[in-house]
Kinemage of the C-alpha trace (Angstrom):
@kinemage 1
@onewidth
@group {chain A} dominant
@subgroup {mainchain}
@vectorlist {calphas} color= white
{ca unk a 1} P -41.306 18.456 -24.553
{ca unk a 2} L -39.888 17.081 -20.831
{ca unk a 3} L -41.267 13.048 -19.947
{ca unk a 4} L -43.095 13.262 -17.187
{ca unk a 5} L -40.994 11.612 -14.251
{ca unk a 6} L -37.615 11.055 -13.596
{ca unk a 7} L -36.536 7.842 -10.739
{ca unk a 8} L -33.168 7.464 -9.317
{ca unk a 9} L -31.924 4.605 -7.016
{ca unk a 10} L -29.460 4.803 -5.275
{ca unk a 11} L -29.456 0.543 -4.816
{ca unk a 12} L -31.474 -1.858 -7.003
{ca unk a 13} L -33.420 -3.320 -4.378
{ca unk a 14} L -34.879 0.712 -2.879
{ca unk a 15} L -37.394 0.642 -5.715
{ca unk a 16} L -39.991 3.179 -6.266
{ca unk a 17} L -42.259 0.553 -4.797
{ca unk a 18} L -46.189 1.807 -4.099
{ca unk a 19} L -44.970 4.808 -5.861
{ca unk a 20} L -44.548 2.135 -9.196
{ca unk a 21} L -47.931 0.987 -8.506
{ca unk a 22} L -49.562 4.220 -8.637
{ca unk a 23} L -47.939 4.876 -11.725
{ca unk a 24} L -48.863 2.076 -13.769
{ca unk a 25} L -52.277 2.556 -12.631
{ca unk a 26} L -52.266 6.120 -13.978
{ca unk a 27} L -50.558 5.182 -17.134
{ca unk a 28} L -48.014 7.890 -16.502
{ca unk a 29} L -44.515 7.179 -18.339
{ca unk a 30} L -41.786 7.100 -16.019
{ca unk a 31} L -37.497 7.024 -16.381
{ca unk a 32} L -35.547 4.999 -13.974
{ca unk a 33} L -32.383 5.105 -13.560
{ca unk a 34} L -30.248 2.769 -11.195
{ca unk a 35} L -26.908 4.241 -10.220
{ca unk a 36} L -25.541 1.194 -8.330
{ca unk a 37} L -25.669 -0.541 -12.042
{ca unk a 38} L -23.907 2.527 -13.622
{ca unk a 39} L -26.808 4.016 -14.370
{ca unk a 40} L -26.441 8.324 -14.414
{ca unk a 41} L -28.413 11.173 -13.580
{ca unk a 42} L -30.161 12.962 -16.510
{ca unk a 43} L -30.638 16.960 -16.790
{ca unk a 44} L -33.547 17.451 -14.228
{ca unk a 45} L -34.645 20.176 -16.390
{ca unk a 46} L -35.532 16.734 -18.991
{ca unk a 47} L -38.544 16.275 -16.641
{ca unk a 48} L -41.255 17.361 -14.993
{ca unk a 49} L -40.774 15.843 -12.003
{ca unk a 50} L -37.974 14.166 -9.777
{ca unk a 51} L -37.742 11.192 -7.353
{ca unk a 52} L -34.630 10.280 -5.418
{ca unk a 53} L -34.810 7.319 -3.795
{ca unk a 54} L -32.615 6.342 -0.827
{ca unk a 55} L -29.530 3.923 -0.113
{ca unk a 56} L -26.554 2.747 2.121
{ca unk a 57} L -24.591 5.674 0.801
{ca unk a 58} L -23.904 8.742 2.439
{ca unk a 59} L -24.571 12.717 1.308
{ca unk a 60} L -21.212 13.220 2.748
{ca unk a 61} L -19.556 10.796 -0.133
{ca unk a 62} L -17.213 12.497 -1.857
{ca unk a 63} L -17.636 10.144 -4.969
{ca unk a 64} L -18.517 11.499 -8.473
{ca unk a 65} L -21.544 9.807 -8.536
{ca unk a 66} L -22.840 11.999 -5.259
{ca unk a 67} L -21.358 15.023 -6.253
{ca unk a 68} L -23.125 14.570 -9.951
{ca unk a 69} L -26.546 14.403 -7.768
{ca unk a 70} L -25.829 16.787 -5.400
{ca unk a 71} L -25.358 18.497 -8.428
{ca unk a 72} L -28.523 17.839 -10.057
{ca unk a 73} L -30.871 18.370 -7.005
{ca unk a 74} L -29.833 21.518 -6.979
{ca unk a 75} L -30.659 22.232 -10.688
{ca unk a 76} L -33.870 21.084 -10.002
{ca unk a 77} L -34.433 23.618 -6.726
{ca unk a 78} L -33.532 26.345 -9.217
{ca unk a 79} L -35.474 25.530 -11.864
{ca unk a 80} L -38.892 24.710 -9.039
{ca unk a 81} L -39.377 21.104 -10.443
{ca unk a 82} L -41.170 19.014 -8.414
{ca unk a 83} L -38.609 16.400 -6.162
{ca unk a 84} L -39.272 14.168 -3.551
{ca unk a 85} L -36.728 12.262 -1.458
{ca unk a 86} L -37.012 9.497 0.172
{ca unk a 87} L -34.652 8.673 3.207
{ca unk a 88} L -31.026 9.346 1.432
{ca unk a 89} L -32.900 11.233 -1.014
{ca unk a 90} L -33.773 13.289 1.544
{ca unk a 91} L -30.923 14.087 3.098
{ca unk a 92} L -29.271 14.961 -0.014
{ca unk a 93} L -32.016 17.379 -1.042
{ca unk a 94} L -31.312 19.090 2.382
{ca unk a 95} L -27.753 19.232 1.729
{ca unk a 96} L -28.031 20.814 -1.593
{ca unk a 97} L -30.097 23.114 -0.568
{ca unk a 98} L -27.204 24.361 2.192
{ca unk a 99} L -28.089 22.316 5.106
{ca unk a 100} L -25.931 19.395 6.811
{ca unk a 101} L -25.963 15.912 7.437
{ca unk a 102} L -24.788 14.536 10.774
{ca unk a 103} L -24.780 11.272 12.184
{ca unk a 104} L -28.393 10.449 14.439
{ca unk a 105} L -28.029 10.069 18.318
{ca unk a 106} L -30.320 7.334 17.700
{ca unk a 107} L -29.713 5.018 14.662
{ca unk a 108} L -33.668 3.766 13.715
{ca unk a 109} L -34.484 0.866 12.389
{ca unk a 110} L -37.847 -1.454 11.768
{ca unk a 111} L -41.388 -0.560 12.826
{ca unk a 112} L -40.229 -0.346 16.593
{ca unk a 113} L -38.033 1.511 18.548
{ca unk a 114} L -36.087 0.129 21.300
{ca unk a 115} L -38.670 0.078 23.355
{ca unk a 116} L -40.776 -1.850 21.467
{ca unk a 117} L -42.953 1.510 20.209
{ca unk a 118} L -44.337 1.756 16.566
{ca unk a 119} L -42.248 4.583 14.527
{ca unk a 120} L -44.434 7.066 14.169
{ca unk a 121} L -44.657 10.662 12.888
{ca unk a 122} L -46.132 13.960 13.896
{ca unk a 123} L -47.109 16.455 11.436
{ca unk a 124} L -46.244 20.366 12.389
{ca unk a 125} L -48.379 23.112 11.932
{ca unk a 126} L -46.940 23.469 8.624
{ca unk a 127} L -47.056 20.080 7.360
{ca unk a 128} L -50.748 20.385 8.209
{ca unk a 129} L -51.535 23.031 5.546
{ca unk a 130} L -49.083 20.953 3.167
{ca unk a 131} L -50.608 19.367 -0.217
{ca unk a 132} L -48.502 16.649 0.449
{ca unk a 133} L -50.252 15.520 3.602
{ca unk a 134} L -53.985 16.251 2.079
{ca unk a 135} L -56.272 13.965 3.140
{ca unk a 136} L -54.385 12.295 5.897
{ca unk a 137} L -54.078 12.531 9.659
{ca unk a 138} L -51.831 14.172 11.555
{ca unk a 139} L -49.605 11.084 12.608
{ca unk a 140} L -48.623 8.166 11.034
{ca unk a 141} L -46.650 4.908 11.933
{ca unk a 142} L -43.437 4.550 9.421
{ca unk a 143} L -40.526 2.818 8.204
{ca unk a 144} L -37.679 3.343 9.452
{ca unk a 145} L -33.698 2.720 8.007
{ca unk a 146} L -31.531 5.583 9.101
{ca unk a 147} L -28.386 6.109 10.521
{ca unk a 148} L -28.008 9.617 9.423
{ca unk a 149} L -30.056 12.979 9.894
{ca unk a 150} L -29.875 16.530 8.917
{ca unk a 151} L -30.021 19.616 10.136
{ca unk a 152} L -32.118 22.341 8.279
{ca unk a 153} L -30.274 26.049 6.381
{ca unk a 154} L -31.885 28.953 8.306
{ca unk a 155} L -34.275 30.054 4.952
{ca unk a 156} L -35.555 28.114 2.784
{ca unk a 157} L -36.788 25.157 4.341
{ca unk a 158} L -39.456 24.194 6.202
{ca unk a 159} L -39.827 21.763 9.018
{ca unk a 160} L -43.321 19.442 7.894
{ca unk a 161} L -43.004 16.176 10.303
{ca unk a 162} L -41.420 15.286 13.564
{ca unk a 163} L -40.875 12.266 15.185
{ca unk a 164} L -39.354 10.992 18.601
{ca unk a 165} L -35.731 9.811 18.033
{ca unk a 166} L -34.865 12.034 14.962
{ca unk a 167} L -36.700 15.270 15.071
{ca unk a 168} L -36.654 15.802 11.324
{ca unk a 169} L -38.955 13.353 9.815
{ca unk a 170} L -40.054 15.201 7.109
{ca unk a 171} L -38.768 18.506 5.068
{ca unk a 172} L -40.095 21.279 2.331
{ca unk a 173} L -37.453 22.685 0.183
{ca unk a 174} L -37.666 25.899 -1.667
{ca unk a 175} L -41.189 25.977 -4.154
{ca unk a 176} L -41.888 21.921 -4.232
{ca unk a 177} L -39.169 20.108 -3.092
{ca unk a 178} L -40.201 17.567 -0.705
{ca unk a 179} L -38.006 14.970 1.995
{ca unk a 180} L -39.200 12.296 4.051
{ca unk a 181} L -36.804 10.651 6.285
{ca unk a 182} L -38.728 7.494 6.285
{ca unk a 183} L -40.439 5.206 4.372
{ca unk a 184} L -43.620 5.281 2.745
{ca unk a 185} L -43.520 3.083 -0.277
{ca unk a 186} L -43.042 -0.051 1.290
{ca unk a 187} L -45.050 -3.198 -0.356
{ca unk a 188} L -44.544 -6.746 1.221
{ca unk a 189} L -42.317 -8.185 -1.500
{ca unk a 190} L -40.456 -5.666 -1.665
{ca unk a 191} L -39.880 -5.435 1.984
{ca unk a 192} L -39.238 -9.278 2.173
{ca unk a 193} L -36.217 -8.519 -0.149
{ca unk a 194} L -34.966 -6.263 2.026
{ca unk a 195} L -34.900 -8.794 5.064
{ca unk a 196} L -32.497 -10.599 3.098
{ca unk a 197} L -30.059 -7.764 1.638
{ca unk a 198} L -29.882 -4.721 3.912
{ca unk a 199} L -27.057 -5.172 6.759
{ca unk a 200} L -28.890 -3.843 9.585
{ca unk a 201} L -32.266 -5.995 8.515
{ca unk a 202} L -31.045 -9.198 8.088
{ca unk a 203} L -29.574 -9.016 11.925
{ca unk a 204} L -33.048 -8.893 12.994
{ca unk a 205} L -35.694 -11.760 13.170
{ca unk a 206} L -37.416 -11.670 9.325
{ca unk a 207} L -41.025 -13.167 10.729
{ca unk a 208} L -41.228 -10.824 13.814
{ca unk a 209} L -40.296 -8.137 10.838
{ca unk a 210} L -42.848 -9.457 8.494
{ca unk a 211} L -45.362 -10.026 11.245
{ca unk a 212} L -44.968 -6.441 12.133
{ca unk a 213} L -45.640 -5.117 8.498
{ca unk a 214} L -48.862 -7.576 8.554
{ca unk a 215} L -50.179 -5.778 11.233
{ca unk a 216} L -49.574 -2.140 9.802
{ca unk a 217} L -49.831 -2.753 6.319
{ca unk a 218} L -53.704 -1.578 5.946
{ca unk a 219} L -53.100 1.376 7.211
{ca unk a 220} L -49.612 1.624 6.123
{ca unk a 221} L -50.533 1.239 2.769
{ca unk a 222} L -53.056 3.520 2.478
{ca unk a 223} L -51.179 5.888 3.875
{ca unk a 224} L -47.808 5.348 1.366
{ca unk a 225} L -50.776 5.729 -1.806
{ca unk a 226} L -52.261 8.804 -0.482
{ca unk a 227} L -49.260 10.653 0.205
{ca unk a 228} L -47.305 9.396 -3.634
{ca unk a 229} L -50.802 10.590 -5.083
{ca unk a 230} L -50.284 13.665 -3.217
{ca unk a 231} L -47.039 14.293 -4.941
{ca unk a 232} L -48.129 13.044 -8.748
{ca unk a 233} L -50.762 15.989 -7.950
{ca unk a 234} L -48.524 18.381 -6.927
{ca unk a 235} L -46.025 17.660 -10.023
{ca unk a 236} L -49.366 17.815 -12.267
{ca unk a 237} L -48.552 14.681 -13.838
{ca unk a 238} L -52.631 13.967 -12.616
C-alpha cells in the first residue's frame, strides 16, 4: 500500500510551511525528506502524492542529486501521480517534462517589484477552470524568490497563471502535475527565518519585509490554505 505524501526540500529552511499546517490538521501522514542534509529521493511510485519544494539550486545542475530528481519527477509524470512544485520545484517539473530553464530578464524578489508594486498573479483562461484554483479569484498578490524561469515544451503543458515580470507564474503538467513559480506557503516564522538566511533577503530591510507580509498576510494566507487544500483534494488524500 503507497503512504500518502511524499516532501522534498531542496534547503532545510524552504519547508512545506502552510502546506504542514494543513496536514496536521487533516491527520494525513506525510514523508519528508531534506536533500541539503543527505537526505534522497524515494520511488515516487511509493506514494500517492509528490511535493517538491524549492531552493538556491539550479535545474540546470549537473549534480547527482538533480539528475536523481529530474529523474524521479519524471517517474511520477508517467505514472500520473499527483506533484506540485513550488518555485525550483517548479522549474524542474517543467524541465522534466522537456521544457527549459533560462535565466529571468527580471530577477523578483519580496512582495514588491521595483517599482514598489505588490507581486501579483493573473490566472488564464485555463487556470480558471483548474481544481487547483477552486474557490479563489482570479489574481492574487505572491511571494516572490526567483532568478530563474522556464519556458514551456509545445504539448503537454499548460500555461495556468501569468504575472508581469516573468510571464510563467504558474504551470499544468501532463494529468496532475502542478508548478507555481512563487510562493504560497509562506507563514511568518517561517518567513522571518528566511530574512536571516537567504542571500538576496537578508540585503533587504527585514521590518519593511515583515511589515509588508503584515499587511498581506490575511489574505495571503487564506489564499496559500485554499490553494494546498486544493491540491490534498486533487491527490485524494481528502
Amino acid at each position: 500500500m503507497r503512504e500518502p505524501l511524499l516532501i522534498i526540500k531542496n534547503i532545510t529552511h524552504e519547508g512545506p510551511g502552510l502546506l504542514e499546517v494543513l496536514l496536521w490538521e487533516y491527520g494525513i501522514a506525510f514523508h519528508c525528506e531534506d536533500l541539503s542534509r543527505v537526505g534522497t529521493f524515494p520511488d515516487p511510485g511509493d506514494y500517492r502524492a509528490v511535493v517538491v519544494l524549492g531552493g538556491p539550486q539550479s535545474a540546470n545542475d549537473t549534480t547527482p542529486v538533480m539528475h536523481l530528481q529530474l529523474l524521479q519527477i519524471e517517474r511520477a509524470l508517467h505514472e500520473s501521480i499527483p506533484f506540485l512544485g513550488i518555485c525550483l520545484g517548479m522549474q524542474m517539473l517543467v524541465k522534466a517534462g522537456g521544457g527549459t530553464v533560462i535565466k529571468c530578464q527580471m530577477k523578483e524578489t519580496g512582495f514588491l517589484d521595483s517599482q514598489g508594486n505588490p507581486y501579483r498573479i493573473e490566472l488564464t483562461s485555463a487556470g480558471k477552470k483548474e481544481p487547483l484554483f477552486a474557490g479563489l479569484g482570479n489574481s492574487f498578490p505572491v511571494f516572490q524568490l526567483h532568478g530563474e524561469t522556464v519556458e514551456l515544451a509545445a504539448t503537454g503543458m499548460e500555461l495556468l497563471a501569468t504575472g508581469k515580470n516573468c510571464p510563467i507564474q504558474a504551470v499544468k503538467v501532463g494529468k496532475n502535475a502542478y508548478g507555481l513559480q512563487c510562493h504560497f506557503e509562506m507563514t511568518p516564522p517561517m518567513f522571518s527565518e528566511w530574512c536571516t538566511i537567504d542571500a538576496d533577503l537578508k540585503g533587504m530591510d527585514h521590518h519593511n519585509l515583515m511589515e509588508q507580509f503584515d499587511t498581506l498576510q490575511k489574505e495571503y494566507t487564506s489564499t496559500g490554505r485554499m490553494l494546498m487544500d486544493n491540491f490534498l483534494r486533487i491527490a485524494s488524500l481528502v
